[in-house]
C-alpha positions as semicolon CSV with decimal commas, in nm:
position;residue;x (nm);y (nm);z (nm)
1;X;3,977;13,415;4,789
2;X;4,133;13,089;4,836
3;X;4,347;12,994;4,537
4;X;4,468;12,621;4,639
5;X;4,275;12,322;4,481
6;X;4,083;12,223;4,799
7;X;4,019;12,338;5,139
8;X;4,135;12,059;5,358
9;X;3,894;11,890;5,585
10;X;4,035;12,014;5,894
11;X;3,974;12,345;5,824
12;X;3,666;12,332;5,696
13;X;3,596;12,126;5,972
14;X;3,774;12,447;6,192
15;X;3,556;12,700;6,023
16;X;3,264;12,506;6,135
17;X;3,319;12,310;6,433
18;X;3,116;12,477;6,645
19;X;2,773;12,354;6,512
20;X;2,936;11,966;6,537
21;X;3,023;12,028;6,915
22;X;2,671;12,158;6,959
23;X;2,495;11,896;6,841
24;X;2,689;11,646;7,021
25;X;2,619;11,816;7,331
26;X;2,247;11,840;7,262
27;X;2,235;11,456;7,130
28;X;2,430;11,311;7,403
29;X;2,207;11,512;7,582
30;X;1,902;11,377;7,459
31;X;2,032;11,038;7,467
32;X;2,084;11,031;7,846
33;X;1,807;11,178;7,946
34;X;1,567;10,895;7,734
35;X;1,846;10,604;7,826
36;X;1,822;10,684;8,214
37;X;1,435;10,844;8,288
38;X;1,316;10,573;8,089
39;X;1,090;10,828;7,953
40;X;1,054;10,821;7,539
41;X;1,142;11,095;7,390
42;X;1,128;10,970;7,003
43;X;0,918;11,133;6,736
44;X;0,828;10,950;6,426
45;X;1,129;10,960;6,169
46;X;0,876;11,024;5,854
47;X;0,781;11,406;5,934
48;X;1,083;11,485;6,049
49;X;1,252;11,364;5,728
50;X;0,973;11,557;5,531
51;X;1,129;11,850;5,731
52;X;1,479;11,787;5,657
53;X;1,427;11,751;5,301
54;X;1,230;12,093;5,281
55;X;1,549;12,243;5,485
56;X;1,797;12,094;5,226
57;X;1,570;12,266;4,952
58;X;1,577;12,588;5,129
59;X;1,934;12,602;5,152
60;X;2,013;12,502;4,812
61;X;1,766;12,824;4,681
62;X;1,953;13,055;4,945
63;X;2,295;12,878;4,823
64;X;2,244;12,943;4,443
65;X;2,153;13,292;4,495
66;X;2,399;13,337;4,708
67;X;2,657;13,203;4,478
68;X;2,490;13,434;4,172
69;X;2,598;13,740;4,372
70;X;2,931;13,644;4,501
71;X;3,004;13,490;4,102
72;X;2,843;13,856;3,914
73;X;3,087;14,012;4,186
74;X;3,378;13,872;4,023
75;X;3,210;13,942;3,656
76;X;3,163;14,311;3,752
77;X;3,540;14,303;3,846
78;X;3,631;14,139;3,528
79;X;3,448;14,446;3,351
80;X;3,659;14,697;3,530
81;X;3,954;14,484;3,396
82;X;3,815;14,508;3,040
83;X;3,698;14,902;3,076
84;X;4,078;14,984;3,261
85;X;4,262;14,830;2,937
86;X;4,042;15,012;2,681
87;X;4,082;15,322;2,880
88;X;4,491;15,292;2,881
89;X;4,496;15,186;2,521
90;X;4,266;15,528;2,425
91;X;4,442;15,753;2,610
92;X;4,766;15,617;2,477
93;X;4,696;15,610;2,139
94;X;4,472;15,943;2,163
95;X;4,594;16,224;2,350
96;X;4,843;16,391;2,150
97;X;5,024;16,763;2,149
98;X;5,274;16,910;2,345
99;X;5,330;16,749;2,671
100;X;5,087;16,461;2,565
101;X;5,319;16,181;2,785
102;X;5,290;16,377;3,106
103;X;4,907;16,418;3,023
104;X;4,878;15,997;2,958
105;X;5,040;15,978;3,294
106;X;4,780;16,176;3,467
107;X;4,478;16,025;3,319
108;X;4,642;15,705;3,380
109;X;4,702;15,756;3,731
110;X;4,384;15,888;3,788
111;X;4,180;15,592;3,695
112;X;4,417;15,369;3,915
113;X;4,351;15,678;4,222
114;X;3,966;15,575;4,106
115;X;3,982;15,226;4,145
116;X;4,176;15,269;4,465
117;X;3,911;15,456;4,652
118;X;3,680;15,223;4,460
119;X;3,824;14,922;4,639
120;X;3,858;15,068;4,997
121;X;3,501;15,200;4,947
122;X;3,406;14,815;4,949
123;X;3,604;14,718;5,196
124;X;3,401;14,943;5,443
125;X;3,168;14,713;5,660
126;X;2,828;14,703;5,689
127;X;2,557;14,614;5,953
128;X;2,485;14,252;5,796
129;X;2,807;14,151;5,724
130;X;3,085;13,894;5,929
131;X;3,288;14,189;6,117
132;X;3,468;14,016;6,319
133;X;3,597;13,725;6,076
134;X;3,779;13,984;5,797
135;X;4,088;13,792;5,663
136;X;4,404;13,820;5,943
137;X;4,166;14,175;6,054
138;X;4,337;14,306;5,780
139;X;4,030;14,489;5,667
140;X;3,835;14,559;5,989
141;X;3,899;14,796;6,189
142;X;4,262;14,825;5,996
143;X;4,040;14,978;5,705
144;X;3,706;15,051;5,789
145;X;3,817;15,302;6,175
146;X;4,111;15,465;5,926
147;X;3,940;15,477;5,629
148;X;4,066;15,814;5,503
149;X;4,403;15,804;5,703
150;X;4,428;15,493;5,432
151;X;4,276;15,608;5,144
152;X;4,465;15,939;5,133
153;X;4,809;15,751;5,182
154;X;4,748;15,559;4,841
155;X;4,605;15,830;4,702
156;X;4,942;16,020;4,762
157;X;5,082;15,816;4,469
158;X;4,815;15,911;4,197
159;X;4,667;16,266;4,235
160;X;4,763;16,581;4,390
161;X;4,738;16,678;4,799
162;X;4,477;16,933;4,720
163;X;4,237;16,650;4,573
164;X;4,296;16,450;4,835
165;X;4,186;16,690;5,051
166;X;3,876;16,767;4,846
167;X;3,807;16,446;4,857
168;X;3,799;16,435;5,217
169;X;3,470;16,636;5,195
170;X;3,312;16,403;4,961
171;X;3,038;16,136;5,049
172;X;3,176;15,920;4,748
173;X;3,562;15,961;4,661
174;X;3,539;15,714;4,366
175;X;3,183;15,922;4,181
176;X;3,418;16,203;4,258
177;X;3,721;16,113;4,133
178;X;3,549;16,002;3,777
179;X;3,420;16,397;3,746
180;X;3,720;16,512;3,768
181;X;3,869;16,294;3,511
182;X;3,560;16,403;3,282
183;X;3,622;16,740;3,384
184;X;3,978;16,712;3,260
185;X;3,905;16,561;2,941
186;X;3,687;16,875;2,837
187;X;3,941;17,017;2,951
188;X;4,177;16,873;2,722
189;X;3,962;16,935;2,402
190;X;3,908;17,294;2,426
191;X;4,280;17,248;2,449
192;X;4,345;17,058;2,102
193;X;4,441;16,733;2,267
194;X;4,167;16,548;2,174
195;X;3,956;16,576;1,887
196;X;3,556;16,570;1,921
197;X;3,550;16,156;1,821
198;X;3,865;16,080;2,060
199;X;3,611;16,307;2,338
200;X;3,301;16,110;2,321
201;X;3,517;15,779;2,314
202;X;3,661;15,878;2,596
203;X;3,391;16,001;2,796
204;X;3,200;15,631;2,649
205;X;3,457;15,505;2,917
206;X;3,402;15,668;3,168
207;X;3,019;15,642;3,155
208;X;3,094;15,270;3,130
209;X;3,313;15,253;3,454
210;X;3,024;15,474;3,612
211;X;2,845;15,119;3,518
212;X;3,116;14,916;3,703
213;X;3,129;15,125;4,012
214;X;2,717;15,135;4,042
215;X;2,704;14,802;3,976
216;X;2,967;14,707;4,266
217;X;2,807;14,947;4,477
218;X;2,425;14,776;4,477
219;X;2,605;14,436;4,607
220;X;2,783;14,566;4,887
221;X;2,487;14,810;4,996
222;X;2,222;14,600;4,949
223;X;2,232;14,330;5,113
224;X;2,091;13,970;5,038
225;X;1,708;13,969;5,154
226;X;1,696;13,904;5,574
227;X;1,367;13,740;5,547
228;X;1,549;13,452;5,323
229;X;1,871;13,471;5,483
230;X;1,701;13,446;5,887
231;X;1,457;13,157;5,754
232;X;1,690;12,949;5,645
233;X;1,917;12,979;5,970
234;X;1,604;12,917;6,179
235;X;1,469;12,646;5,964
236;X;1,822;12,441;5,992
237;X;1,796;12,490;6,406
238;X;1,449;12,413;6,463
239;X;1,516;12,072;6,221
240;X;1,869;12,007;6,392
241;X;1,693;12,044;6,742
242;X;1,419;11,796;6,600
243;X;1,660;11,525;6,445
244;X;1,808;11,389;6,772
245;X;1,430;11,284;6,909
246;X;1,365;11,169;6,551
247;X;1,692;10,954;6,577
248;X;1,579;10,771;6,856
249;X;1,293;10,644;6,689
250;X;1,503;10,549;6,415
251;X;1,760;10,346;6,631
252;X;1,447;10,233;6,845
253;X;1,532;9,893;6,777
254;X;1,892;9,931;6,785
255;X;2,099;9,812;7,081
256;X;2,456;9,837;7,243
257;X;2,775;10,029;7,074
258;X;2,548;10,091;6,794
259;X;2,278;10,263;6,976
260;X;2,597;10,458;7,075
261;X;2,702;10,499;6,772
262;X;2,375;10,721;6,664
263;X;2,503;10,984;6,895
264;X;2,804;11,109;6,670
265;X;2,594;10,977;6,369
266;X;2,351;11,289;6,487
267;X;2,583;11,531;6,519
268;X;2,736;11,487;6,181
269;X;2,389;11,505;6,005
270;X;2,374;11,843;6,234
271;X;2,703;11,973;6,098
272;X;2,629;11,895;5,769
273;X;2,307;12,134;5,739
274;X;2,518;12,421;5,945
275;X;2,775;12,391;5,678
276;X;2,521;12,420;5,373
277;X;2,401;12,705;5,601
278;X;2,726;12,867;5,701
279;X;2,840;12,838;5,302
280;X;2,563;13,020;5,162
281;X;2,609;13,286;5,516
282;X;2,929;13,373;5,402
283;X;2,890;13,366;5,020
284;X;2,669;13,645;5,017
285;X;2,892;13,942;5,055
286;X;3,199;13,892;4,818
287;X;3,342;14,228;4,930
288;X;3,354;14,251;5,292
289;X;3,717;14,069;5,332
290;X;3,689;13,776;5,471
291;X;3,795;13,432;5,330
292;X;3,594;13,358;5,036
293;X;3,554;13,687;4,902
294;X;3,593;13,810;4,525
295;X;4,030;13,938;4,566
296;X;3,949;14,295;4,481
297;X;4,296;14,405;4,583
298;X;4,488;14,146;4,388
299;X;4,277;14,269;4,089
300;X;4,348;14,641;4,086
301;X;4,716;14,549;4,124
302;X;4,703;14,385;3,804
303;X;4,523;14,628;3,627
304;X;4,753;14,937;3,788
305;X;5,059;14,731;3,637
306;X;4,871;14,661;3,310
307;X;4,834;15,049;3,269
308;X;5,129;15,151;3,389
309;X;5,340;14,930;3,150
310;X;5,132;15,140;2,898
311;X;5,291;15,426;2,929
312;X;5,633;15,298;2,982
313;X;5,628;15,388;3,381
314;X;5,876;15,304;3,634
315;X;5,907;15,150;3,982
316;X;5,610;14,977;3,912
317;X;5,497;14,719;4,219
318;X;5,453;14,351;4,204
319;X;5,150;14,139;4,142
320;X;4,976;14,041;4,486
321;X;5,071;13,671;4,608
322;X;4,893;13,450;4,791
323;X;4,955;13,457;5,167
324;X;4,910;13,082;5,304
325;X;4,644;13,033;5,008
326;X;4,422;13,336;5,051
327;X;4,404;13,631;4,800
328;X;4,345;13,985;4,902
């Protein structure tokens, strides 16, 4: 995520240069080949513009839908924030009998073990999403080729070495990791650390961070619709490819530096619709690391400190800062 107040123009100009350069080509292109065959190659502005203006309606539907899932990314997120503090503050102020701090400490440290396999989980890539553009490859391949080389390092902090290797065998370390805490909590009652009210509260939570983690789960493995997502890239070239013959028509009666001038006038109107394109492109998957993505990691650092504070803990890490604007 980027956390100054604006992206400057140059790099958003960086990010999506490419489409600019391309349509200057393809104008200039165009241009010379009408200016020096003498042969017309203008099309009538008015359908074109009837095209553009269904393009521009196109992207704004694949744009707002694209936005919803990035934006109930970040609310799903804010649940786990909400669900993580009611689970510290219950098992603080509920587990009780002999040995009840050690006890806080592993439930504690459980859930965080939970959200960390949680947020590697989503890190992993996927067929449809930007590979090779993950923030400073600091996600791909550095997460998704050592996965469980990773996972089992942070894991080290929070559970035991025989978990860890049971999870290893597991299809879903996070599911996995939430049995076991509900498997310890039954535990726990049949051993008078919990009454049957505490119990159910309890295991409330945990249903409700089953919630979190399914919810999460159906953005990052299913992806926004191809059919929508392929039109609208197809629609934008087959109307950018169009606009430079249209221009001509336009600038028919134009002559000189400002006939000229429609050449770079072209390729701006170009990068404009492959930047409405390219926004809503990379808005749809908020957790596959790249630069505008919802800052998972930052977020379970704050809730691991939040929890660990709880139970008076020590050595406890630093918030995640910004690195040159971006959030992890």
């Amino acid at each position: 995520m980027y956390t100054r107040r604006n992206y400057s123009f140059w790099m958003t100009f960086n990010w999506s240069r490419r489409p600019f350069f391309a349509g200057l080509a393809w104008s200039l292109l165009v241009y010379l080949v009408s200016g020096l065959t003498q042969v017309s190659l203008a099309i009538p502005w008015q359908p074109i513009s009837v095209v553009g203006i269904a393009v521009a309606f196109y992207l704004g539907f694949k744009n707002n839908h694209s936005y919803d899932r990035t934006w109930e990314a970040r609310k799903i997120w804010g649940a786990i924030v909400n669900h993580s503090r009611s689970w510290g503050a219950a098992v603080g102020g509920f587990v009780q009998g002999e040995g009840a701090l050690e006890l806080k400490r592993e439930l504690i440290y459980r859930h965080i073990a939970w959200m960390t396999a949680l947020r590697h989980q989503l890190r992993l890539s996927r067929e449809w999403e930007h590979k090779k553009e993950h923030l400073n490859a600091r996600f791909a391949p550095t997460i998704c080729e050592d996965y469980y080389r990773r996972l089992a390092g942070e894991l080290g902090h929070f559970v035991s070495r025989e978990d860890i290797e049971r999870y290893a065998k597991v299809a879903n370390t996070a599911t996995q990791i939430l049995k076991d805490q509900s498997d310890r909590l039954r535990e726990l009652r049949n051993a008078d650390h919990l009454d049957d009210f505490r119990h159910v509260q309890l295991q409330s939570l945990i249903a409700s961070l089953y919630d979190d983690q399914g919810m999460a789960e159906r953005i990052k493995n299913f992806p926004f619709p191809r059919q929508y997502a392929s039109t609208a890239l197809w629609l934008t070239l087959v109307f950018c490819l169009l606009l430079p013959l249209g221009m001509l028509d336009l600038f028919a009666g134009v002559a000189g530096l400002m006939w000229w001038l429609s050449i770079p006038l072209t390729a701006v109107v170009i990068w404009v619709f492959f930047l409405m394109e390219k926004i809503g492109d990379y808005s749809e998957n908020p957790f596959e690391g790249t630069y505008n993505d919802v800052p998972i990691t930052s977020i379970a650092r704050g809730i691991e400190i939040d929890l660990r504070e709880m139970i008076g803990d020590e050595n406890i890490p630093g918030p995640i800062e910004a690195e040159n604007g971006f959030l992890l």
